[in-house]
One Martini backbone bead per residue (centre of mass of N, CA, C, O) as a GRO file, in nm:
protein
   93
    1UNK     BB    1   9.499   9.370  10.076
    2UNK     BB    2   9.863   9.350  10.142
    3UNK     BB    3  10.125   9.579  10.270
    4UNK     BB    4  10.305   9.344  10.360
    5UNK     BB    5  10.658   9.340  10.483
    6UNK     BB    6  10.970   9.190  10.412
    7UNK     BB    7  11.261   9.215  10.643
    8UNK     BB    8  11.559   9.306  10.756
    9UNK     BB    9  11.767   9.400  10.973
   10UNK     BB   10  12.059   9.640  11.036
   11UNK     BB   11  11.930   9.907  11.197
   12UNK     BB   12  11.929  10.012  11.578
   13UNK     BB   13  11.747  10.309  11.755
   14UNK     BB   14  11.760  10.651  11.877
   15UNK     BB   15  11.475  10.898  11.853
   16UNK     BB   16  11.394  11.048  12.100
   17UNK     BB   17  11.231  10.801  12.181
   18UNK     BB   18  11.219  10.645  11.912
   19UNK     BB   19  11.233  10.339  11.790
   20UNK     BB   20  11.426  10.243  11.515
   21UNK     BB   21  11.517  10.139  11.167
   22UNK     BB   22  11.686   9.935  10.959
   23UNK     BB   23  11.536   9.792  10.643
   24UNK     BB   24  11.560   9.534  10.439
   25UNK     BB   25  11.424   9.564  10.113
   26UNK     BB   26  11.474   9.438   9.807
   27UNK     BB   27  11.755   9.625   9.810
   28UNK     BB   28  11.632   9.830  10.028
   29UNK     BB   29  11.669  10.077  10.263
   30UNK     BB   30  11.454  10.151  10.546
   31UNK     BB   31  11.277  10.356  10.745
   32UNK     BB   32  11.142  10.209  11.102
   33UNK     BB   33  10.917  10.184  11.350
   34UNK     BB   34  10.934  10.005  11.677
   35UNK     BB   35  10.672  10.073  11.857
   36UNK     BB   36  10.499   9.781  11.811
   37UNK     BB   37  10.839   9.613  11.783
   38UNK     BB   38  11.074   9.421  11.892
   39UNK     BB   39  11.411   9.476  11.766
   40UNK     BB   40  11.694   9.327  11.590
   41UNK     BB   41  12.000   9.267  11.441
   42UNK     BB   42  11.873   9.021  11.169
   43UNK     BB   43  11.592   9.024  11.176
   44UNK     BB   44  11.277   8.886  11.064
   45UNK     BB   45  11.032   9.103  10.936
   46UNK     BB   46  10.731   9.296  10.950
   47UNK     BB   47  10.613   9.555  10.712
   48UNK     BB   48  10.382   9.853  10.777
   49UNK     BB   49  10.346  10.150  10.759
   50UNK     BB   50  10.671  10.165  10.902
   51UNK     BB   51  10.609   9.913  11.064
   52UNK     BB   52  10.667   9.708  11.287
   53UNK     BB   53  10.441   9.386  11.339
   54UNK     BB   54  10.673   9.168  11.322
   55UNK     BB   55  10.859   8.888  11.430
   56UNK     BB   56  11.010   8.623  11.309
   57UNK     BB   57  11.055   8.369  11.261
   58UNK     BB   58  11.229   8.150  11.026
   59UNK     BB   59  10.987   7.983  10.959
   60UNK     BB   60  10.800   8.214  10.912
   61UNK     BB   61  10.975   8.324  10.668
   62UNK     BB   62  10.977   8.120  10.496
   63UNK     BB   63  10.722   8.057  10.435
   64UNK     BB   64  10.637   8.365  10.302
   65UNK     BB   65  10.864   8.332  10.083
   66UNK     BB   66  10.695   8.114   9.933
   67UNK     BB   67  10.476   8.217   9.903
   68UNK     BB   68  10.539   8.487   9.747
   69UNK     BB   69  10.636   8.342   9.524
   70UNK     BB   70  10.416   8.157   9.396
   71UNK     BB   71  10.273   8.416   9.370
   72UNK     BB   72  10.427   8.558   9.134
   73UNK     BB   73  10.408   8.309   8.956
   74UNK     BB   74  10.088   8.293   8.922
   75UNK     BB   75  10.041   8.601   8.802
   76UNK     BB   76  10.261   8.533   8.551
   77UNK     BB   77  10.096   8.334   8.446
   78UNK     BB   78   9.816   8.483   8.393
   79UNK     BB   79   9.956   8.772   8.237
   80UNK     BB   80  10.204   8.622   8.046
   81UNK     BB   81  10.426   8.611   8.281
   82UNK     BB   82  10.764   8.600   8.426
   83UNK     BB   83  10.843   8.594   8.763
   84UNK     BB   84  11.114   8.663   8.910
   85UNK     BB   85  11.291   8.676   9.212
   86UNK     BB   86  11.383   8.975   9.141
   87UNK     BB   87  11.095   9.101   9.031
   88UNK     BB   88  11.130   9.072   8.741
   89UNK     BB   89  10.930   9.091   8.429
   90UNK     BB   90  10.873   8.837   8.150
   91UNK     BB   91  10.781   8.745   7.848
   92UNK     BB   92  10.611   8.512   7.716
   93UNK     BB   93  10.643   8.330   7.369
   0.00000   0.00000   0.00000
């Protein structure tokens, strides 16, 4: 199983030496430390157990994003619902 997602960078700074961001995941904002990978504001990262572990090209964004929609699509299939692009699932008839 992978715990790793993907969001844009928003905000970063410097906590005392240690480089941290501000990562929009799902309409949420997370704080993530830096110290794996360098982003800049704009960046669409992988984010793994709070460090950012790799900075995306856009054609690997976009795929990554087709990719997990896909899966979502076949779950809510298997499991009897359908799930929706953002992420509520809804009973099939």
């Amino acid at each position: 199983m992978c715990l790793s997602r993907i969001g844009v960078v928003t905000r970063v700074w410097d906590a005392e030496g240690v480089p941290m961001a501000i990562v929009e995941i799902d309409d949420r904002a997370e704080p993530v430390s830096l110290i794996t990978a360098a982003a800049a504001v704009g960046d669409r990262v992988v984010v793994q157990f709070g460090f950012v572990v790799e900075v995306l090209t856009e054609r690997r964004a976009q795929d990554a994003e087709r990719l997990r929609s896909e899966a979502q699509a076949s779950l809510g299939r298997v499991a009897g619902t359908r799930v929706h692009a953002s992420g509520t699932r809804r009973n099939e008839p």
